[in-house]
C-alpha positions in Angstrom: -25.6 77.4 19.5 -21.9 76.4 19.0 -19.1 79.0 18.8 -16.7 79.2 16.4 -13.4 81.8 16.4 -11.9 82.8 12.9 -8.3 84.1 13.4 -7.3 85.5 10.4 -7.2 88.5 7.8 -9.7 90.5 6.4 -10.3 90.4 3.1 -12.2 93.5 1.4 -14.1 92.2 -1.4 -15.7 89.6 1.2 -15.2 86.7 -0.2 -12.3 85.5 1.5 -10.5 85.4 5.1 -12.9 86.4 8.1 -15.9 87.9 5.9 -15.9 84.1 4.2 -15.0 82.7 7.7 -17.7 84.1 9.1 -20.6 83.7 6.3 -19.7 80.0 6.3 -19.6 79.6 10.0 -23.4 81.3 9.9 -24.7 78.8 7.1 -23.1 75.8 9.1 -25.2 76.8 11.7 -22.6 78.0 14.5 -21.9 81.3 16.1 -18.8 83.0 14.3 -16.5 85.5 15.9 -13.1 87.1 14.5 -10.2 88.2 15.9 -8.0 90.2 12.7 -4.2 89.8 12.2 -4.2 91.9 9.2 -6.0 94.1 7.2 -5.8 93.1 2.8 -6.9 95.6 0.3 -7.5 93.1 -2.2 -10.3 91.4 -4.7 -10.5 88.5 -6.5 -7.8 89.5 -9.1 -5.0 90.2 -6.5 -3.9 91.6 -3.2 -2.9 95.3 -3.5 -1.6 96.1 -0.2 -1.3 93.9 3.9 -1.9 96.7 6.8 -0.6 94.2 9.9 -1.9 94.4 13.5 0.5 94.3 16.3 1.3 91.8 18.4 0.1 93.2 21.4 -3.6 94.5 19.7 -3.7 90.9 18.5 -3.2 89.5 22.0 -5.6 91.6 23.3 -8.3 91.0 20.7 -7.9 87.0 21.9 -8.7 87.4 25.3 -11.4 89.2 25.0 -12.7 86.4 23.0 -11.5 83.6 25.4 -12.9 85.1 28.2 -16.4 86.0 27.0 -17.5 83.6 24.6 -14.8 80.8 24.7 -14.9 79.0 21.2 -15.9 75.3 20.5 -13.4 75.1 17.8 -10.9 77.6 15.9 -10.1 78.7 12.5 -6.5 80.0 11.9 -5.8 81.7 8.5 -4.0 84.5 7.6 -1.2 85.5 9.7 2.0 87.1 8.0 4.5 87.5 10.4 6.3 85.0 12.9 5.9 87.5 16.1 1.8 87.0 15.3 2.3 84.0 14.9 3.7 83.7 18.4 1.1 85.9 19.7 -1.2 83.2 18.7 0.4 80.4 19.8 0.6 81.9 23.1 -3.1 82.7 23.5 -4.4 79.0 22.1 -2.1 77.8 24.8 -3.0 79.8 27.7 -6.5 79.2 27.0 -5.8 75.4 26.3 -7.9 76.1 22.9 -9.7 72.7 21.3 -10.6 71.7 17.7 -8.0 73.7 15.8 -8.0 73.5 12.2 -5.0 75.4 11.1 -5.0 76.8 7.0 -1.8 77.7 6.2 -1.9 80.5 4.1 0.9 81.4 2.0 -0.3 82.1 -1.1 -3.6 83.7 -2.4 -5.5 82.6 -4.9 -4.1 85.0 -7.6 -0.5 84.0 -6.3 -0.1 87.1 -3.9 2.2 86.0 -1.1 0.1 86.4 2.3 2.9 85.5 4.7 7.0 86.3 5.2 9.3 83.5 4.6 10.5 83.5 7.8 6.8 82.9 9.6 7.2 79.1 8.2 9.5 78.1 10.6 7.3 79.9 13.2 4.4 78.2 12.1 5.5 74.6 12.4 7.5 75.1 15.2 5.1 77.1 17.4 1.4 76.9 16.1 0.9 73.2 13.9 1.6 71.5 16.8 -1.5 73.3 18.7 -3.4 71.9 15.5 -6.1 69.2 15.5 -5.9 69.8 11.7 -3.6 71.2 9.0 -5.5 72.4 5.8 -2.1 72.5 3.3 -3.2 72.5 -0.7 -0.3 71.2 -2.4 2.0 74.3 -3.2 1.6 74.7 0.6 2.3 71.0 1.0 5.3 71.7 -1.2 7.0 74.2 1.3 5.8 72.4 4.3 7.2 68.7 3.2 10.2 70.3 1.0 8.8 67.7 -1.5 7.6 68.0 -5.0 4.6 66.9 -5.4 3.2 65.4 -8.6 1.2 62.3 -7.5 -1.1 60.6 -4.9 2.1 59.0 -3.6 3.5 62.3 -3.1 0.7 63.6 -1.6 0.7 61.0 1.2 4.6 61.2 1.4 4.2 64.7 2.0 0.9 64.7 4.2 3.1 61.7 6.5 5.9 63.7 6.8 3.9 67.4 7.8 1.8 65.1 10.1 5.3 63.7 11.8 6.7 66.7 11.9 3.8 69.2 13.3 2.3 66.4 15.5 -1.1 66.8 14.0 -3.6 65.3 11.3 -3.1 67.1 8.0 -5.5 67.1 4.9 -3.4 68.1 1.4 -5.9 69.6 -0.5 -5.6 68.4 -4.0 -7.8 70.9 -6.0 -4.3 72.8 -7.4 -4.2 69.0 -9.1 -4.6 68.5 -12.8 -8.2 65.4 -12.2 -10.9 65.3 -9.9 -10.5 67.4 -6.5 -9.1 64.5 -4.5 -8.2 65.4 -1.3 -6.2 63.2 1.3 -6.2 63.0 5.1 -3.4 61.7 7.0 -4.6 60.6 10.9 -3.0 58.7 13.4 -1.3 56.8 10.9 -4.2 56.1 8.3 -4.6 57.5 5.1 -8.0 58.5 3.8 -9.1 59.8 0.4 -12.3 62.3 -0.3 -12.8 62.2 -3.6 -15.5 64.9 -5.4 -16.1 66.1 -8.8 -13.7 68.9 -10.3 -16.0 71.5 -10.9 -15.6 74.3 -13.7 -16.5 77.6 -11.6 -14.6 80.4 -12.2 -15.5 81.7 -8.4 -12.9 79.8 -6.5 -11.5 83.1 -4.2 -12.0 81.6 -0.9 -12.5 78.1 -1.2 -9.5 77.3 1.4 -11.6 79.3 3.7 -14.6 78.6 3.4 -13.4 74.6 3.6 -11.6 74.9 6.7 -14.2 77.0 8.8 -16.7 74.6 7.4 -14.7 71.6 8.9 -14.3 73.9 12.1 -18.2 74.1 12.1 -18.6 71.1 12.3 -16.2 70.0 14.4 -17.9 72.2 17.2 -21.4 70.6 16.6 -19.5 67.8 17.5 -19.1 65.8 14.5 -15.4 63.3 14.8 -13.0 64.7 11.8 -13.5 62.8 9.1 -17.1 63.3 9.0 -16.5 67.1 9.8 -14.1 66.9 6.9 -16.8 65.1 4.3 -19.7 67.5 5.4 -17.3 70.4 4.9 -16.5 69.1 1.6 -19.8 68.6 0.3 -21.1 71.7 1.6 -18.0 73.1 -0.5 -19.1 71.1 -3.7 -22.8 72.1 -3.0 -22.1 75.4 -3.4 -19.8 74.9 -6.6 -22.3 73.3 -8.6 -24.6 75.8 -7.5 -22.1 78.3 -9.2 -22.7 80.7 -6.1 -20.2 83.1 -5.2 -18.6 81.2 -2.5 -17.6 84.4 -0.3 -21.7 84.7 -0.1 -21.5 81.6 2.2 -24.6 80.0 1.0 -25.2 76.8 -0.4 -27.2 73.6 -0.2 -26.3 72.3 3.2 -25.3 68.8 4.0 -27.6 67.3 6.1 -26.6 63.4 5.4 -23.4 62.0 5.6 -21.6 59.5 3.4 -17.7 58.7 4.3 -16.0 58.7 0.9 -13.9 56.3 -0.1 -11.5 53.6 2.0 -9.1 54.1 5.0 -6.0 52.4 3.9 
């Protein structure tokens, strides 16, 4: 069985950060492990209160990992402060970690900030550039790029200039968009749409999770990243439509595969 690491915070109510992380890895059929930067008190309405690990705990909690079970591919959520953030980078490096999809999460789904301002700077100077894959959604995108975004062409200015910057593939999620829940990858100087049905389910706490370790699944079972990317997001819409809690992990899963839409 492939191994998959979730590095990110814990989320109480279980249905987003490592409990989702880990759920999703299970039903993608990998081995999930966690290593915690923070602790959340927090449900689907909001975030009451961030209890962070330090540095050093953090460290340690990764090389356990990497020198046990070493991981087939990484998540990386939550983490709210630059000096984890460093931690992190650190670790990934020593270890010469592979198949990193990096969620940057700023925001929660009820609009509770999840990182300090300053950890940005950390993030794209230190960690994106580790990255196989940013997961931004387009507020994220926003801070990232320093654009606005209001369009497909923005999205792909923006996803261009993160990817330029950062030195890695980025897909700008488009679900905070007003249409269907496009989504656009930018890799190795191509542009790719995925394009799936805006579904109305109120249970969207955790879909940036559960989308990235899906794409982290499968990019440990081997799978090239766009076709990790469009299993992910049909396992994602699978579950939707099924109007499942998504923090339960479950779901039809996607055992065919059909690239959506046209490299440009």
């Amino acid at each position: 069985m492939k191994t998959v690491l979730s590095i990110a915070g814990s989320d109480c109510s279980g249905g987003a950060g490592i409990q989702a992380d880990l759920k999703t890895m299970q039903a993608n059929g990998v081995y999930g492990m966690s290593v915690v930067t923070a602790l959340t008190a927090q449900n689907t309405r909001g975030v009451a209160g961030i209890y962070q690990v330090e540095p050093e705990f953090l460290k340690s909690q990764l090389d356990c990992i990497f020198t046990d079970i070493y991981p087939d591919a990484v998540k990386i959520g939550m983490i709210p402060t630059g000096a984890l953030i460093e931690a992190v980078a650190e670790k990934l490096k020593q270890y010469q970690a592979s198949n990193v999809v990096a969620d940057p999460v700023m925001v929660s789904t009820s609009g509770s900030s999840l990182m300090e301002q300053e950890a940005v700077a950390a993030m794209k100077e230190k960690l994106f550039p580790l990255a196989s894959l940013l997961t931004p959604n387009i507020p994220e995108a926003e801070v990232l790029s320093g654009l606005k975004i209001e369009s497909a062409a923005d999205m792909k200015k923006a996803a261009r200039m993160i990817a330029e910057e950062c030195g890695c593939a980025v897909l700008c999620k488009g679900g905070h968009g007003k249409k269907d829940a496009e989504d656009l990858l930018y890799i190795e100087g191509k542009f790719h749409w995925y394009r799936e049905e805006r579904i109305d389910n109120p249970n969207t706490h955790g879909t940036g999770c559960t989308l990235s370790s899906a794409i982290a699944s499968n990019l440990a079972k081997g799978y090239p990243l766009p076709e990790a990317i469009s299993r992910a997001k049909a396992y994602l819409t699978g579950a939707l439509r099924a109007m499942l809690d998504l923090g339960e992990g479950s779901g039809p899963l996607h055992h065919g595969y059909e690239l959506r839409g046209t490299w440009i």
